[in-house]
MOPAC internal coordinates of N, CA, C and O (Angstrom, degrees):
PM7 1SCF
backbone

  N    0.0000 0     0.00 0     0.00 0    0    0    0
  C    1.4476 1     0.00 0     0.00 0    1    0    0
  C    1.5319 1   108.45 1     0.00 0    2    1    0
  O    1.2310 1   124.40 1   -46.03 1    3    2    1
  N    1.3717 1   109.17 1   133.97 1    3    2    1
  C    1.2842 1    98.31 1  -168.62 1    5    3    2
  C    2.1322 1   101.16 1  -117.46 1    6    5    3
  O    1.2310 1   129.62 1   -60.67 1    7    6    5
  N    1.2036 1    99.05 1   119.33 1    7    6    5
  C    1.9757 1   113.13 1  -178.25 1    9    7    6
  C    1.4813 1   108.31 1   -86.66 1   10    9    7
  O    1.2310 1   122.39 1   -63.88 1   11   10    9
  N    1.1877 1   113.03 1   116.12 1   11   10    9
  C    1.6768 1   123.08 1   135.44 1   13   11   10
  C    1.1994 1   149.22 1  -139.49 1   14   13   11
  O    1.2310 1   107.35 1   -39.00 1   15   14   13
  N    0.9765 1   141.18 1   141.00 1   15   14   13
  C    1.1044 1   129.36 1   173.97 1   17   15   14
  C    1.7676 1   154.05 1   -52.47 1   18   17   15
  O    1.2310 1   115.84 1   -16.39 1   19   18   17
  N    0.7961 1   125.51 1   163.61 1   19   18   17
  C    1.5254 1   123.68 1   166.40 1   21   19   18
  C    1.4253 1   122.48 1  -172.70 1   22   21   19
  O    1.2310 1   128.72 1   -38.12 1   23   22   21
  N    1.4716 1   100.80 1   141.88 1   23   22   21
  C    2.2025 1    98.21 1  -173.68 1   25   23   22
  C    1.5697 1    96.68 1   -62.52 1   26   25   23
  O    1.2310 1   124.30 1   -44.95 1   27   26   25
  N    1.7984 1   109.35 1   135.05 1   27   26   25
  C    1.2455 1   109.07 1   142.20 1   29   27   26
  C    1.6475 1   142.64 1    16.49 1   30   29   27
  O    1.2310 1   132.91 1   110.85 1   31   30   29
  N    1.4341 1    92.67 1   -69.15 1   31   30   29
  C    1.3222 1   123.82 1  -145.77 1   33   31   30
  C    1.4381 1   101.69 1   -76.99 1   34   33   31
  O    1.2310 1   121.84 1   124.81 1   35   34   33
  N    1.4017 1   114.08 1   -55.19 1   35   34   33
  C    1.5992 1   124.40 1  -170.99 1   37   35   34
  C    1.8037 1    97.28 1   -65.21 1   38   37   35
  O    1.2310 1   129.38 1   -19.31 1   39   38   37
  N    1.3901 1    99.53 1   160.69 1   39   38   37
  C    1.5349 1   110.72 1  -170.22 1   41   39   38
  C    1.7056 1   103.20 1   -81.94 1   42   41   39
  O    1.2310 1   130.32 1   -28.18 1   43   42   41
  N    1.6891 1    97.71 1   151.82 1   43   42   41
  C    1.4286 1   101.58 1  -157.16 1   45   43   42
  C    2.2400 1    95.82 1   -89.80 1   46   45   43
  O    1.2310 1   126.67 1   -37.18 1   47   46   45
  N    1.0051 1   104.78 1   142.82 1   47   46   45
  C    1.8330 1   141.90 1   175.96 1   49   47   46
  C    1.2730 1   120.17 1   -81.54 1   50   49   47
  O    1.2310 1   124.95 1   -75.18 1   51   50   49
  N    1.2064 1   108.09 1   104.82 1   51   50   49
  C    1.9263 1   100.53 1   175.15 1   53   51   50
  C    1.4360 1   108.62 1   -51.53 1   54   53   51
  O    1.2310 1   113.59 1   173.12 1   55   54   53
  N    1.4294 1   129.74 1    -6.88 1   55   54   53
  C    1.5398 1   108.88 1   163.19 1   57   55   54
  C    1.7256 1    95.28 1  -104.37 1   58   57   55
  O    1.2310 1   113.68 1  -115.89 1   59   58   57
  N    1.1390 1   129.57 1    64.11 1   59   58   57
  C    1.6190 1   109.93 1   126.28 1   61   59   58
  C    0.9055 1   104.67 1  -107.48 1   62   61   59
  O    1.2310 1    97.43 1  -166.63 1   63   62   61
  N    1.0642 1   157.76 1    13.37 1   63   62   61
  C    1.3629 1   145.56 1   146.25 1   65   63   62
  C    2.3636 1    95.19 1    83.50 1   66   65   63
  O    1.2310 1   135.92 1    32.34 1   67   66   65
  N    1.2766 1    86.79 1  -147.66 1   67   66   65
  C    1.7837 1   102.09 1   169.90 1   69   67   66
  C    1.6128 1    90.38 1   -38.67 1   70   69   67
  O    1.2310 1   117.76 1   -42.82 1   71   70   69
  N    1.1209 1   121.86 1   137.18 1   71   70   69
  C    1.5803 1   147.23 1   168.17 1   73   71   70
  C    1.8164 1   116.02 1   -79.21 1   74   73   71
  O    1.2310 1   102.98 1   173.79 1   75   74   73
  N    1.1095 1   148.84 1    -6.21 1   75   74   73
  C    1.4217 1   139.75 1  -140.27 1   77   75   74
  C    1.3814 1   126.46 1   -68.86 1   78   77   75
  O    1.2310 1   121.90 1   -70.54 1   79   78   77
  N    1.2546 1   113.97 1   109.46 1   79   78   77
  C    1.7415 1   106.76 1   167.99 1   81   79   78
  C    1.1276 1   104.71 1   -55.19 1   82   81   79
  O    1.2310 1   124.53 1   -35.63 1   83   82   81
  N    1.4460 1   108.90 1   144.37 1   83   82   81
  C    2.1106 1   114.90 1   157.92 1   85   83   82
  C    1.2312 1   107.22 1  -128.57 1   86   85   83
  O    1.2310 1   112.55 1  -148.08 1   87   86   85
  N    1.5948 1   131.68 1    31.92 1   87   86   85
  C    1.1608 1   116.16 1  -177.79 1   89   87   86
  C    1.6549 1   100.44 1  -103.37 1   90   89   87
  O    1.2310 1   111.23 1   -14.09 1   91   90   89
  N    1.5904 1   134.11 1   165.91 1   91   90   89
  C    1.4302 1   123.10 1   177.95 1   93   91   90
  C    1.7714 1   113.43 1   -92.29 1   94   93   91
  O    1.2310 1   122.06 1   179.53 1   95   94   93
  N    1.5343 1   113.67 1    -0.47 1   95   94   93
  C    1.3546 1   119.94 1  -173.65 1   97   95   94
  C    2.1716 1   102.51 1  -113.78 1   98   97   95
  O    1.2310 1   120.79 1   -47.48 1   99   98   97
  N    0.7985 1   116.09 1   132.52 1   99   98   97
  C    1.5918 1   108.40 1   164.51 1  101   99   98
  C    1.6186 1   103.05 1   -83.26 1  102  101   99
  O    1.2310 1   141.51 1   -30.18 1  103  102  101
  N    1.5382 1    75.84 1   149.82 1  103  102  101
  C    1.6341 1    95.05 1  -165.85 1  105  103  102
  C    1.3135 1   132.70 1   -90.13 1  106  105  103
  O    1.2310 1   120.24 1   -49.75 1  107  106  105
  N    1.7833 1   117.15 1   130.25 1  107  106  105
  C    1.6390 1    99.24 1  -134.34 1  109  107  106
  C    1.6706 1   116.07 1   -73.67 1  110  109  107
  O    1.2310 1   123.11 1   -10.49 1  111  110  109
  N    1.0898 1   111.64 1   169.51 1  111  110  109
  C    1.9085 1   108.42 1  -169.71 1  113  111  110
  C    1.4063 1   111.31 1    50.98 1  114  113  111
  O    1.2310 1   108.35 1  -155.31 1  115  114  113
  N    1.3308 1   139.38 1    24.69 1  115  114  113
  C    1.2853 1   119.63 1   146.69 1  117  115  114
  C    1.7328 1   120.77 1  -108.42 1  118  117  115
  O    1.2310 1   133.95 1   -40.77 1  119  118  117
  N    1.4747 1    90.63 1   139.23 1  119  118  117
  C    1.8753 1    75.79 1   166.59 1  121  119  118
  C    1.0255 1   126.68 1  -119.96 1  122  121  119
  O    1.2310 1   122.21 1    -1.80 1  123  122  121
  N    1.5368 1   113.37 1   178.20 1  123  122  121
  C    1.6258 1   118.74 1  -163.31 1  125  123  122
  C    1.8641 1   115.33 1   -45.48 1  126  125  123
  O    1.2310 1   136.27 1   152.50 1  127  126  125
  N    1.2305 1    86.11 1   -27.50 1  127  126  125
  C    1.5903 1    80.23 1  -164.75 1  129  127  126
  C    1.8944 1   105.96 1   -90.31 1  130  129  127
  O    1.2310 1   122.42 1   145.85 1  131  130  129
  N    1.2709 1   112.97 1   -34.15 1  131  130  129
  C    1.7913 1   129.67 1   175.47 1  133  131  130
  C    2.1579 1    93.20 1   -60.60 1  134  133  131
  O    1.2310 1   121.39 1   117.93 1  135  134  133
  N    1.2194 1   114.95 1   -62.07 1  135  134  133
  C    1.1631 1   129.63 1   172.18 1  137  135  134
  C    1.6400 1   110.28 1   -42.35 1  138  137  135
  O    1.2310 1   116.37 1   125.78 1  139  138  137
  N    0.8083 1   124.51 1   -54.22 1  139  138  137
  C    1.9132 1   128.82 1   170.66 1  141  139  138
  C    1.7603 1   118.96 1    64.23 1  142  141  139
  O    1.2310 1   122.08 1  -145.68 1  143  142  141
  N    1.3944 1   113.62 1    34.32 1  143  142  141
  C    1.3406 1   121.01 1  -161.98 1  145  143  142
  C    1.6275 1    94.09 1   -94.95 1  146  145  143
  O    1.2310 1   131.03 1   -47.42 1  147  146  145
  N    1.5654 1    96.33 1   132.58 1  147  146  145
  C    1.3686 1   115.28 1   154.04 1  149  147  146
  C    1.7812 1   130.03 1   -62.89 1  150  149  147
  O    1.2310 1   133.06 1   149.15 1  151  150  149
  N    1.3742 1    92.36 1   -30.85 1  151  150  149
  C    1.9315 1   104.30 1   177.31 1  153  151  150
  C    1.6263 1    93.82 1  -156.66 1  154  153  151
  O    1.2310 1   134.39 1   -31.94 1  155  154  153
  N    1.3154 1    89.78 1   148.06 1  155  154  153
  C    1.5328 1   114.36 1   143.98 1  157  155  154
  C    0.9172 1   133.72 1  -129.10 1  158  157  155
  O    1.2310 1   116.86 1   -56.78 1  159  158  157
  N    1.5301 1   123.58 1   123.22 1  159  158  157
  C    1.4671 1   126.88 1  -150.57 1  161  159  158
  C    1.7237 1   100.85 1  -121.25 1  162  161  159
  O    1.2310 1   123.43 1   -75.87 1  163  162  161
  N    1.7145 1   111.03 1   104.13 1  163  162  161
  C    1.5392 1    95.56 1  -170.38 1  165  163  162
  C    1.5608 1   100.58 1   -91.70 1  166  165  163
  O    1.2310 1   119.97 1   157.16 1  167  166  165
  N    1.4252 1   117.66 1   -22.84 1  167  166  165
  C    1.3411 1   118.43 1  -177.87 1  169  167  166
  C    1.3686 1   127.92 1   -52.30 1  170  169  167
  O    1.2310 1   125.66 1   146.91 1  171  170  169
  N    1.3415 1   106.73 1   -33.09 1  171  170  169
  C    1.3705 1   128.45 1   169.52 1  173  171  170
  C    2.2342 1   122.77 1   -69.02 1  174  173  171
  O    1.2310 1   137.50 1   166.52 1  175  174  173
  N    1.6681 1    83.71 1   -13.48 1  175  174  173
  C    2.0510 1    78.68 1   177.80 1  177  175  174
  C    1.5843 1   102.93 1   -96.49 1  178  177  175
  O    1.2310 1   121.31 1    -1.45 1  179  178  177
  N    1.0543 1   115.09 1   178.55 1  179  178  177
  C    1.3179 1   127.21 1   176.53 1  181  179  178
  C    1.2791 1   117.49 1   -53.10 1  182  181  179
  O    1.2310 1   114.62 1   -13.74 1  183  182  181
  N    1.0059 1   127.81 1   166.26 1  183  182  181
  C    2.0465 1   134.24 1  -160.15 1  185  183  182
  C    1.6953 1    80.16 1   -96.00 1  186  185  183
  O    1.2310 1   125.91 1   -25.33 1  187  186  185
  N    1.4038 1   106.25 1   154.67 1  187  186  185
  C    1.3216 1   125.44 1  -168.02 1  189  187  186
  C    1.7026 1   103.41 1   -69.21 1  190  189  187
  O    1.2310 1   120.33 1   136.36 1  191  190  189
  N    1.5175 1   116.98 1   -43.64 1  191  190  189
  C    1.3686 1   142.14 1   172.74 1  193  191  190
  C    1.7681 1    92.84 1   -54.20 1  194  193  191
  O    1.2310 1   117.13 1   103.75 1  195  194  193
  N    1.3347 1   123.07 1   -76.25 1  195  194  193
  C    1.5697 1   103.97 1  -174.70 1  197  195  194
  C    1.6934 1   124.49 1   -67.90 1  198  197  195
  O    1.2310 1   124.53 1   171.87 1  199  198  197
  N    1.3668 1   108.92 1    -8.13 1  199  198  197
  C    1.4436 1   108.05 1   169.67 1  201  199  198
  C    1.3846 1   105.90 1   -80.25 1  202  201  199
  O    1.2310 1   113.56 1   138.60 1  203  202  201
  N    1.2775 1   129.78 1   -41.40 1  203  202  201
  C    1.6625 1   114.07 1  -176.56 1  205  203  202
  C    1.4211 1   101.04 1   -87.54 1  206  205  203
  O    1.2310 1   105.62 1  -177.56 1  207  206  205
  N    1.0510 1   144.25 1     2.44 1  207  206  205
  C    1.1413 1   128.15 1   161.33 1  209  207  206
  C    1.5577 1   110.92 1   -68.70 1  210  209  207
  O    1.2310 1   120.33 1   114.24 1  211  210  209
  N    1.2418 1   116.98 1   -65.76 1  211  210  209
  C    1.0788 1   136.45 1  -150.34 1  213  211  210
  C    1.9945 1    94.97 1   -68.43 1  214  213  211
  O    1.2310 1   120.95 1   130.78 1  215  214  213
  N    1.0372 1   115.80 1   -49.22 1  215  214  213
  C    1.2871 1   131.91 1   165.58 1  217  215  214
  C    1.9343 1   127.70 1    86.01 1  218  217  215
  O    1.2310 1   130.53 1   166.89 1  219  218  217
  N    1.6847 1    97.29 1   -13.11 1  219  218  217
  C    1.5076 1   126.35 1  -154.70 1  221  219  218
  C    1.3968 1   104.41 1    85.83 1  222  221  219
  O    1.2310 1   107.19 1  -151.55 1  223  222  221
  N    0.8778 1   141.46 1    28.45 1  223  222  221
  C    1.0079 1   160.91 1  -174.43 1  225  223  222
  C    2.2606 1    94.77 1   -81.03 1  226  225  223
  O    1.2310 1   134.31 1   -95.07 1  227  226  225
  N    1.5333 1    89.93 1    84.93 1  227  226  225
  C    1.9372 1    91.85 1  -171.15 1  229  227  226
  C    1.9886 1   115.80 1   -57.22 1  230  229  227
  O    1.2310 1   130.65 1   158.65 1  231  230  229
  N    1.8051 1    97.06 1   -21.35 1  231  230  229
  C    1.5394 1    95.73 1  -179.33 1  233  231  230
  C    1.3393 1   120.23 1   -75.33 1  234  233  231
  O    1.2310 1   121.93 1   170.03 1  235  234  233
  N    1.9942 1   113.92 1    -9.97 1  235  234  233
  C    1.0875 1    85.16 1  -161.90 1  237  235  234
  C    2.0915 1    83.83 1  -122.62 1  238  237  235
  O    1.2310 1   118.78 1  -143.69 1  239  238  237
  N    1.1474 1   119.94 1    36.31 1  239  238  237
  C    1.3437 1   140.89 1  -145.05 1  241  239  238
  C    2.0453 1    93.00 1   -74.85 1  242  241  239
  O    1.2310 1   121.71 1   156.28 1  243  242  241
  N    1.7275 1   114.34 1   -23.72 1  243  242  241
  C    1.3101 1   114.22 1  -160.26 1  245  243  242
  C    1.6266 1    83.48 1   -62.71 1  246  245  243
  O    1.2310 1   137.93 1   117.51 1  247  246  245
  N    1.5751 1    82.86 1   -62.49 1  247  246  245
  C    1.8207 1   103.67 1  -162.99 1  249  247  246
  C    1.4602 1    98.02 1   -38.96 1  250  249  247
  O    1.2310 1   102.27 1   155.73 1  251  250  249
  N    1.1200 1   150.05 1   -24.27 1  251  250  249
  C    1.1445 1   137.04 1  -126.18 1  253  251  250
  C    1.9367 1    81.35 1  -110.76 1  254  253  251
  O    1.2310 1   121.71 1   113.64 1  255  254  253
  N    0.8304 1   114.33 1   -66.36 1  255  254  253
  C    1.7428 1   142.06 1   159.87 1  257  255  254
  C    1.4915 1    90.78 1   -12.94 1  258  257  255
  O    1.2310 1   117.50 1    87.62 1  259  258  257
  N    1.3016 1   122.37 1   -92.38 1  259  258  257
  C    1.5392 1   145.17 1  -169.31 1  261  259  258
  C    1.5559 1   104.29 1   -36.73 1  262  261  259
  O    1.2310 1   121.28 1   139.60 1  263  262  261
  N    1.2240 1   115.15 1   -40.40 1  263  262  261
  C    1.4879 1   114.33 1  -167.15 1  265  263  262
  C    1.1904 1   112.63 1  -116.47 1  266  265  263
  O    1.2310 1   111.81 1  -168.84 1  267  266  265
  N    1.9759 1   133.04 1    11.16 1  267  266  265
  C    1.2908 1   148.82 1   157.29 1  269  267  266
  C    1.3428 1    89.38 1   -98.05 1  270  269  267
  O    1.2310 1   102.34 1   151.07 1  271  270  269
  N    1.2651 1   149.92 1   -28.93 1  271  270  269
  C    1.5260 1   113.96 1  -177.88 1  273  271  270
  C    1.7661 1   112.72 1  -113.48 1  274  273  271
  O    1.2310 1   132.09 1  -156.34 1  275  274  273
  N    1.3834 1    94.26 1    23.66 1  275  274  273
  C    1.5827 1   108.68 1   177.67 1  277  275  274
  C    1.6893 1    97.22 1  -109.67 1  278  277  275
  O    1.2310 1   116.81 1   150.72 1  279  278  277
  N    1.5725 1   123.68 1   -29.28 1  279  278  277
  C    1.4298 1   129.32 1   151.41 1  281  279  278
  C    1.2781 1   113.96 1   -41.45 1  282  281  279
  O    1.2310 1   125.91 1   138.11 1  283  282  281
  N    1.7565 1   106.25 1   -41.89 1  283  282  281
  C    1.7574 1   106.34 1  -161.27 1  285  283  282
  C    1.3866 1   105.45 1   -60.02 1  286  285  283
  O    1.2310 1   133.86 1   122.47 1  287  286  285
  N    1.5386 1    90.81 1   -57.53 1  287  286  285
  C    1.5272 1   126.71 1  -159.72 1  289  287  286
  C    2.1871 1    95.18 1   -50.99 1  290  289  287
  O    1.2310 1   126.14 1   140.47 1  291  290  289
  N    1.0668 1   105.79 1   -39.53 1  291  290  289
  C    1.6872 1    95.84 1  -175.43 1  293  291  290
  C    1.3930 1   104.92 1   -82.42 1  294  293  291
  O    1.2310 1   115.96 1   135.56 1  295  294  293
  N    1.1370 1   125.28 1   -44.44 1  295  294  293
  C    1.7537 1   125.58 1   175.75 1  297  295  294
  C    1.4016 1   140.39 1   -47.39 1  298  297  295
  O    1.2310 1   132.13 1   141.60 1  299  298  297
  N    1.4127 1    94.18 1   -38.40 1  299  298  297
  C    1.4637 1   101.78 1  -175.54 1  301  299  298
  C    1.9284 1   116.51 1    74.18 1  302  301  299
  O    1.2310 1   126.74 1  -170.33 1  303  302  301
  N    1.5981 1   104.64 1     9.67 1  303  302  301
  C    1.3182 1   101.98 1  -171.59 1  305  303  302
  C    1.7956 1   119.64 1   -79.87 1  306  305  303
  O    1.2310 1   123.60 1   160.65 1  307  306  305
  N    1.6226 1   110.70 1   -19.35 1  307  306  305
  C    1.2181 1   115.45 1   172.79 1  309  307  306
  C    1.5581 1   105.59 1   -92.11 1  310  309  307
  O    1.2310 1   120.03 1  -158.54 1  311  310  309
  N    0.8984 1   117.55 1    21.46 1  311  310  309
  C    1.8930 1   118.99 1   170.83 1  313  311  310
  C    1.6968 1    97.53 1   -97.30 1  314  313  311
  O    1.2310 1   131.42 1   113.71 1  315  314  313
  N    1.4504 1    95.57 1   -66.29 1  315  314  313
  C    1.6842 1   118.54 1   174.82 1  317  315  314
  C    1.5973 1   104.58 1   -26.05 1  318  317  315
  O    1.2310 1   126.85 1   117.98 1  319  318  317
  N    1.4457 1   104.42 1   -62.02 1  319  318  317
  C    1.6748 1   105.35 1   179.10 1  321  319  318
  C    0.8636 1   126.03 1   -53.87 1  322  321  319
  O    1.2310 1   122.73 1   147.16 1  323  322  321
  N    1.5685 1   112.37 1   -32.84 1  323  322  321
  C    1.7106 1   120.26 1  -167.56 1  325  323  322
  C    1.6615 1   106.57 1   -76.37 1  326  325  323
  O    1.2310 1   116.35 1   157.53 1  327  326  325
  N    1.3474 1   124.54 1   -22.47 1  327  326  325
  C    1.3908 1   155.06 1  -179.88 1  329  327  326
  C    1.4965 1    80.03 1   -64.97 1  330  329  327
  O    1.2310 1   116.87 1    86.39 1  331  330  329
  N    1.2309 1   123.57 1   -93.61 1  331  330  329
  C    1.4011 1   125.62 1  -144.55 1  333  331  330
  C    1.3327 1    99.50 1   -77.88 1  334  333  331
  O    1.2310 1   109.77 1   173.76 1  335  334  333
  N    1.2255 1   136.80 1    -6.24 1  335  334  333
  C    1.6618 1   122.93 1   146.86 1  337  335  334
  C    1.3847 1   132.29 1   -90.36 1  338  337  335
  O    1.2310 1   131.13 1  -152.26 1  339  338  337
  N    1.3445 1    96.12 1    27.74 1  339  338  337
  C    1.6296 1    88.54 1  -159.08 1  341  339  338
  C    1.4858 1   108.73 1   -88.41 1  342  341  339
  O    1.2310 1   121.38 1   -13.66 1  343  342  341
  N    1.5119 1   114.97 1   166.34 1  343  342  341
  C    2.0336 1    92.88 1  -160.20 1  345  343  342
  C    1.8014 1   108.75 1    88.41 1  346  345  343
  O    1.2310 1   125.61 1   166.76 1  347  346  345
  N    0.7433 1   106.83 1   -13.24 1  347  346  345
  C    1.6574 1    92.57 1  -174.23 1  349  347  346
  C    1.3687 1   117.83 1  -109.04 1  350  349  347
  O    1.2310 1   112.60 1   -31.93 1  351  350  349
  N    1.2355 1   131.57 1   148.07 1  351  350  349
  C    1.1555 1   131.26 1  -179.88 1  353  351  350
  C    1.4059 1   140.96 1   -79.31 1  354  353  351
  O    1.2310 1   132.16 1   142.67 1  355  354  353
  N    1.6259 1    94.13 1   -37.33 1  355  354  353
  C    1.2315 1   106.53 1   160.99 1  357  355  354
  C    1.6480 1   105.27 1  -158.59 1  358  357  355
  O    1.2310 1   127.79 1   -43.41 1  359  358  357
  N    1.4573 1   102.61 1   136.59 1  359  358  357
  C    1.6046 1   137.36 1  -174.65 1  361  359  358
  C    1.5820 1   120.51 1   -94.77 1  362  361  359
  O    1.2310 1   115.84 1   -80.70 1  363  362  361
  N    1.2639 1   125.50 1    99.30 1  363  362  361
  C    1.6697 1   120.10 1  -177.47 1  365  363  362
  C    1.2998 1    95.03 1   -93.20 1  366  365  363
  O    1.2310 1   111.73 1   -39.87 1  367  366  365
  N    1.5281 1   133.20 1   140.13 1  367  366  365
  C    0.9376 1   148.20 1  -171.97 1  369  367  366
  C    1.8607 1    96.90 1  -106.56 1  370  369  367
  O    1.2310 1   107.19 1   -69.32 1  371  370  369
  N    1.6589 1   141.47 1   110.68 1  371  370  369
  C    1.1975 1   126.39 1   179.04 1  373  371  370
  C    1.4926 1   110.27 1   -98.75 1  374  373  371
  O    1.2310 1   119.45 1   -25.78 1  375  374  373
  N    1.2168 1   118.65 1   154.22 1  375  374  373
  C    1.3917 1   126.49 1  -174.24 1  377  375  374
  C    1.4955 1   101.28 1  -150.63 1  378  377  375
  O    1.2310 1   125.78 1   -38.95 1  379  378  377
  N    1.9641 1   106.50 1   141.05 1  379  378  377
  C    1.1820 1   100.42 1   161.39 1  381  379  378
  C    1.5741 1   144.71 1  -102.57 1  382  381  379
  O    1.2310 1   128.15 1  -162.18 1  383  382  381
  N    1.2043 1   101.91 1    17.82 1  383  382  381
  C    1.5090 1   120.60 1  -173.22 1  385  383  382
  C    1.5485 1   113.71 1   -74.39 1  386  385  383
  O    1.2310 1   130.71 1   -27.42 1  387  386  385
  N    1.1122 1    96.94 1   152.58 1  387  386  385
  C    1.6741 1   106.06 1  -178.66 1  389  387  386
  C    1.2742 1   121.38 1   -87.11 1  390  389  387
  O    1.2310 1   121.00 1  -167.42 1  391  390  389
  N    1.1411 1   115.70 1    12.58 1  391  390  389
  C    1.0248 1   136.16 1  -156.75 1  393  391  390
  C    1.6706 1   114.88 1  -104.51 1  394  393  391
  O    1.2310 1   107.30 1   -64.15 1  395  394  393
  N    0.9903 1   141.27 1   115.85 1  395  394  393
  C    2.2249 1   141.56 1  -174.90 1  397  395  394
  C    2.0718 1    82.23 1   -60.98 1  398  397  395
  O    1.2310 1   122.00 1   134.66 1  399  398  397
  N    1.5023 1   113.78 1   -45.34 1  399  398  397
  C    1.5876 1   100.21 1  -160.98 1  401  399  398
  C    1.3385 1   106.72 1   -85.70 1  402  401  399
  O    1.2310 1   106.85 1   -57.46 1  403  402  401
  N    1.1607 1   142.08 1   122.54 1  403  402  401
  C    1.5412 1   123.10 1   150.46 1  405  403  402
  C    1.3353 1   114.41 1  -170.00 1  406  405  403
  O    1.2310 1   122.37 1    14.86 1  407  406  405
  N    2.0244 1   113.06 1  -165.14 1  407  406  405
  C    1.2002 1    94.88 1  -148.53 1  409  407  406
  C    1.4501 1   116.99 1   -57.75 1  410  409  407
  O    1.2310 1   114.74 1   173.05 1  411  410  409
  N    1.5546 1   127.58 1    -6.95 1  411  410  409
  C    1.5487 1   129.28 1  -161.13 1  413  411  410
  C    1.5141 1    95.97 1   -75.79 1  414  413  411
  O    1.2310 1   119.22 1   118.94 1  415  414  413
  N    1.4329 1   119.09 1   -61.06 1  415  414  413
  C    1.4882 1    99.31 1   176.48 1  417  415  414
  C    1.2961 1   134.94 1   -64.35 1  418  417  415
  O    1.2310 1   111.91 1   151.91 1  419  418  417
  N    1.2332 1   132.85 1   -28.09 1  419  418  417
  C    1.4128 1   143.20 1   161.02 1  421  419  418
  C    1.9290 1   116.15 1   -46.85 1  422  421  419
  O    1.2310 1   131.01 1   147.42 1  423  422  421
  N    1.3312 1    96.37 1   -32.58 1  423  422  421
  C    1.9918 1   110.98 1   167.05 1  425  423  422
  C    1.5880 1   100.22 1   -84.79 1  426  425  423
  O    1.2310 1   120.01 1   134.12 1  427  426  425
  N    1.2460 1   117.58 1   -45.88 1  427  426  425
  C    1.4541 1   111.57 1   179.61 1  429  427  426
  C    1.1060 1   111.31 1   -54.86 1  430  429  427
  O    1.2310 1   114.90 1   135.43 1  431  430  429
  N    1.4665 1   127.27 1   -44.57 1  431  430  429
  C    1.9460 1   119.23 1   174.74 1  433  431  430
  C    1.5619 1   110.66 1   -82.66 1  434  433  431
  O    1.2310 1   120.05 1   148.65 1  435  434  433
  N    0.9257 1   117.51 1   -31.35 1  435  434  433
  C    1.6567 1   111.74 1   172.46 1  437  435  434
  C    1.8050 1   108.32 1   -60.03 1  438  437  435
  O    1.2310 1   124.02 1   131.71 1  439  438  437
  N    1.2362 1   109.90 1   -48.29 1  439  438  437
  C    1.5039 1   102.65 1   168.46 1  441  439  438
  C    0.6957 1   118.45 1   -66.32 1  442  441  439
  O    1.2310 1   105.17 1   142.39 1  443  442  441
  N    1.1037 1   145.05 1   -37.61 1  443  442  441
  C    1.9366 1   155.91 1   172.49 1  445  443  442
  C    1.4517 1    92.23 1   -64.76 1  446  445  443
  O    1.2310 1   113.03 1   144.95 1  447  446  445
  N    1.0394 1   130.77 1   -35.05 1  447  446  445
  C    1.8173 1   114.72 1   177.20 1  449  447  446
  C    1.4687 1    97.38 1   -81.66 1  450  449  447
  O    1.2310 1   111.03 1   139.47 1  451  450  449
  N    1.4913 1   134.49 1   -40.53 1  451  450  449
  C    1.1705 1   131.14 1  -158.60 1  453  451  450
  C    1.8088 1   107.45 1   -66.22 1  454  453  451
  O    1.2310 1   129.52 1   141.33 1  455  454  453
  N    1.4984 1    99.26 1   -38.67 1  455  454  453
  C    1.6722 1   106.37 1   173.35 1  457  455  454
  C    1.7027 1   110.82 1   -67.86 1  458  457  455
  O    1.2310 1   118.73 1   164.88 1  459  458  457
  N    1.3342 1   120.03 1   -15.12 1  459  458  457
  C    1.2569 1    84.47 1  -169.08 1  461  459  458
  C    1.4266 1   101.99 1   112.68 1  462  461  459
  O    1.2310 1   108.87 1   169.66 1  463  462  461
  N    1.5373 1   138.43 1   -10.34 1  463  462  461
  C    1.2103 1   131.66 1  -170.99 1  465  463  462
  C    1.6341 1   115.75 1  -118.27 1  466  465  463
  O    1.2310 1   120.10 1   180.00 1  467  466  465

C-alpha cells in the first residue's frame, strides 16, 4: 500500500487513491462535497490537549513527533485505520495545516513502519 499525503484544500487527483482526513477539527470553508473524502478518521489525529500545545509551533515540532506516536502507540487508532484501508492501493492522508510538517506526515511514516515499509 502505498501513503501520502496532501492539504485538504488543493483539489482532489485520481491518483490519491482512498481520500482520508486525519485531522480532529473540519477544515474551515470547505465543504463536504469541494472536500471529496472517502473517510474521516478523527481518532487517528492528535488529542486536542497535544494539538494546542504543540500549536505548529516548528521549534518545538520533535516533541511534538515523540508524544503523537506515543498517542499512536497507546490507542490502537493507526492499526484501526490500516483495518479500514486495507485492500487499497494507495491511501492520501488529508490535512489542514499550513504547515509541509505535521501530524499527516508523522502518521504517514508510522504507518509505513506499521506495514513493514
Amino acid at each position: 500500500m502505498e501513503i501520502g499525503t496532501r492539504h485538504v484544500y488543493d483539489p482532489p487527483e485520481d491518483s490519491d487513491g482512498l481520500r482520508v482526513l486525519v485531522d480532529r477539527l473540519w477544515p474551515r470553508g470547505l465543504s463536504k462535497e469541494r472536500a471529496d473524502l472517502d473517510l474521516w478518521d478523527k481518532d487517528v489525529a492528535p488529542s486536542t490537549e497535544l494539538r494546542q500545545w504543540w500549536h505548529h509551533d516548528p521549534a518545538s515540532f520533535d516533541e511534538f513527533v515523540r508524544r503523537y506516536r506515543a498517542e499512536l502507540d497507546d490507542s490502537g487508532a493507526a492499526e484501526s485505520l490500516l483495518a479500514k484501508v486495507k485492500g487499497q492501493e494507495k491511501v492520501t492522508l488529508l490535512f489542514a495545516a499550513r504547515y509541509p510538517k505535521n501530524n499527516a506526515t508523522v502518521l504517514a511514516t508510522y504507518l509505513e513502519e506499521l506495514l513493514g515499509g
